[in-house]
Structure formats: structure tokens, C-alpha cells
C-alpha positions in Angstrom: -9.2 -196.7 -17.6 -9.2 -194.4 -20.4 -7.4 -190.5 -19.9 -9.9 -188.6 -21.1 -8.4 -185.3 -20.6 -4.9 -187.0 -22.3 -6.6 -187.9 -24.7 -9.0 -184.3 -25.1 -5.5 -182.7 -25.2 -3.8 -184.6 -28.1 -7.5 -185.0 -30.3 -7.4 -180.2 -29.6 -3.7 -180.3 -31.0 -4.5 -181.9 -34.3 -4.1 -179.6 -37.3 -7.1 -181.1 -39.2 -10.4 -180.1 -37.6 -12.2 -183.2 -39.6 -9.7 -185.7 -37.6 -9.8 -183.4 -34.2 -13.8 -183.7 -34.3 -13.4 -187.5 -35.7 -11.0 -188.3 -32.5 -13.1 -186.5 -30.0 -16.5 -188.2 -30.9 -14.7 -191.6 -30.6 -13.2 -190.3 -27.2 -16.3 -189.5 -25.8 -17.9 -192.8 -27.1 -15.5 -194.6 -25.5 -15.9 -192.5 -22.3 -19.2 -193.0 -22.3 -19.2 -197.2 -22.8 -16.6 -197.0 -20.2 -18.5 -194.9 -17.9 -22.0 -196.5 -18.2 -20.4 -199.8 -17.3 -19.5 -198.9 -13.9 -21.9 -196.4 -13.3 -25.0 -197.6 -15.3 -25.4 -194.2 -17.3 -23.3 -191.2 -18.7 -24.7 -188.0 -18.6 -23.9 -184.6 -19.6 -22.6 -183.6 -16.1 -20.3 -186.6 -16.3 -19.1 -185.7 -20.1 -18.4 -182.5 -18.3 -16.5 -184.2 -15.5 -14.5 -186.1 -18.3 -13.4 -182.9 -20.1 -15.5 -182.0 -23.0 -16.9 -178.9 -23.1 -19.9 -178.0 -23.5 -20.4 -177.4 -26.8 -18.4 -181.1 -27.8 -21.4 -182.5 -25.7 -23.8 -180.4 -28.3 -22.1 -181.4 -31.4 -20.7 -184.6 -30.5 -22.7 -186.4 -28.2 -25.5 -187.8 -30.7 -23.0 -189.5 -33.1 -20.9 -191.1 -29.9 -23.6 -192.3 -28.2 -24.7 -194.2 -31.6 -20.9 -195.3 -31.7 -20.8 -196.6 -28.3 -24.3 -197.8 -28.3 -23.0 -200.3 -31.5 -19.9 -201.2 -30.0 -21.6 -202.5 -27.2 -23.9 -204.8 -29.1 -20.5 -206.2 -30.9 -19.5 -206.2 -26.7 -22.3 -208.5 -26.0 -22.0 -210.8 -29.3 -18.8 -211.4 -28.7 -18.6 -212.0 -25.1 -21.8 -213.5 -24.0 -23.1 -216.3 -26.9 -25.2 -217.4 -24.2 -27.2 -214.7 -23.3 -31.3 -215.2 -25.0 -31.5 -213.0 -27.6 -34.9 -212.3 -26.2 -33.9 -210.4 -23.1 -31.6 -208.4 -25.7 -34.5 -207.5 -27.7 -36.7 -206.8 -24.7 -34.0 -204.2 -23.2 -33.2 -202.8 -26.8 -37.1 -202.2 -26.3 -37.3 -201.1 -22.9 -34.6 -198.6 -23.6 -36.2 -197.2 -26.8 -39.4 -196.6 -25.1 -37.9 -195.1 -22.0 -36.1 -192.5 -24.6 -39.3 -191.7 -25.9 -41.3 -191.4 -23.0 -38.5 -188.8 -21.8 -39.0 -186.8 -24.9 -36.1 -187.3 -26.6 -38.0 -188.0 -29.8 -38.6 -184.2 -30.1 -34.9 -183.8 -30.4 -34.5 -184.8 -34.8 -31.3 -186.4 -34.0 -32.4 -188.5 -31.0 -36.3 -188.8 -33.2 -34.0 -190.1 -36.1 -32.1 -192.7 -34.0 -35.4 -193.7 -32.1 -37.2 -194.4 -35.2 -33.7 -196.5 -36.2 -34.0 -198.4 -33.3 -36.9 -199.5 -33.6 -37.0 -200.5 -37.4 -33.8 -202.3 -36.1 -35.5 -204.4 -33.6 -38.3 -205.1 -36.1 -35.9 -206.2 -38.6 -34.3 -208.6 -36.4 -37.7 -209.8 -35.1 -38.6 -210.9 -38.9 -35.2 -212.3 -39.6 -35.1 -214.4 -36.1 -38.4 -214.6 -34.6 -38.2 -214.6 -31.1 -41.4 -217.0 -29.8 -42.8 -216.4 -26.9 
């Protein structure tokens, strides 16, 4: 189980604030993969819980949640070669249009990595068309 606050700690005492915010985003993302596996979601109140203040959840939180939301796709690729690659594409798409309808697409970050999503899922459609 990762230390968050440990790990908050040593990612405040770095001297460059470039690697300090590089270190914390990748903390959080890994808080959050970590967290959302055990309790299906990580929300803001839980961020808080893990140690990250408020405005780290502001500034940081898109760009982790992108980085956690890829490493769990190399997750699934790498542990479960079984799994249809339709039910991965149909809860890509379930998730994407569950973001939406909870109005995250007015937000230009979350819009941006909506619009991503989708042209993702598209793209992959094309390349290996699913069938029916």
C-alpha cells in the first residue's frame, strides 16, 4: 500500500518545483489507481484524505488521472490477454459518456480528454473492428 503522506513529504522537500510538481502528479496517480481498485472510485474528498491539498487536487488532478487512467489500460493488457476487447471498448464508452452526462465536458481540461477519449476508441474501432 502506497504512503501517500511519506511520499507528499519527500515530493514538498525537493528543491526543484518542476520535479516536486512532476513527483506529486505521479503520487496522486498512483493514489488514485490504487485507491479506485479497492474502492471503485477516487474522489476529491479521498485525495484529501490521502494528503494533497487542495489546490494539488486543482492543479494536479487532471494530468494524474490521465496518468493512471493509461497505466491501467497497460494493467489490463498485460494481465488479462483474455479479456474481449469488446467489453473494454464498451466500458471505455460507458465511462466517457457517464463523464459527459455529469458535465465534465464544460471543464476544457476534462472537455479536451473527453474529446481524446473518444477519438481513441474510434481509432481503435477502425484499426480492429469489433463485430457485433
Amino acid at each position: 500500500m502506497l504512503d501517500t503522506h511519506s511520499a507528499i513529504a519527500t515530493a514538498h522537500a525537493l528543491p526543484d518545483p518542476v520535479a516536486r510538481l512532476g513527483v506529486l502528479t505521479g503520487v496522486m496517480a498512483a493514489y488514485m489507481l490504487e485507491h479506485a481498485s479497492s474502492a471503485g472510485q477516487c474522489t476529491e474528498a479521498d485525495l484529501l484524505g490521502a494528503g494533497f491539498t487542495t489546490s494539488e487536487i486543482i492543479e494536479l488532478s487532471p494530468e494524474a488521472r490521465q496518468t493512471a487512467a493509461r497505466q491501467s489500460c497497460r494493467m489490463i493488457e498485460a494481465t488479462s490477454p483474455d479479456i474481449d476487447p469488446r467489453d473494454i471498448h464498451q466500458t471505455f464508452r460507458e465511462l466517457i459518456d457517464c463523464a459527459e452526462e455529469a458535465g465534465l465536458a464544460s471543464h476544457a481540461g476534462y472537455a479536451r480528454a473527453l474529446r481524446r477519449g473518444r477519438a481513441a476508441l474510434d481509432d481503435l474501432a477502425a484499426l480492429h473492428p469489433l463485430g457485433a
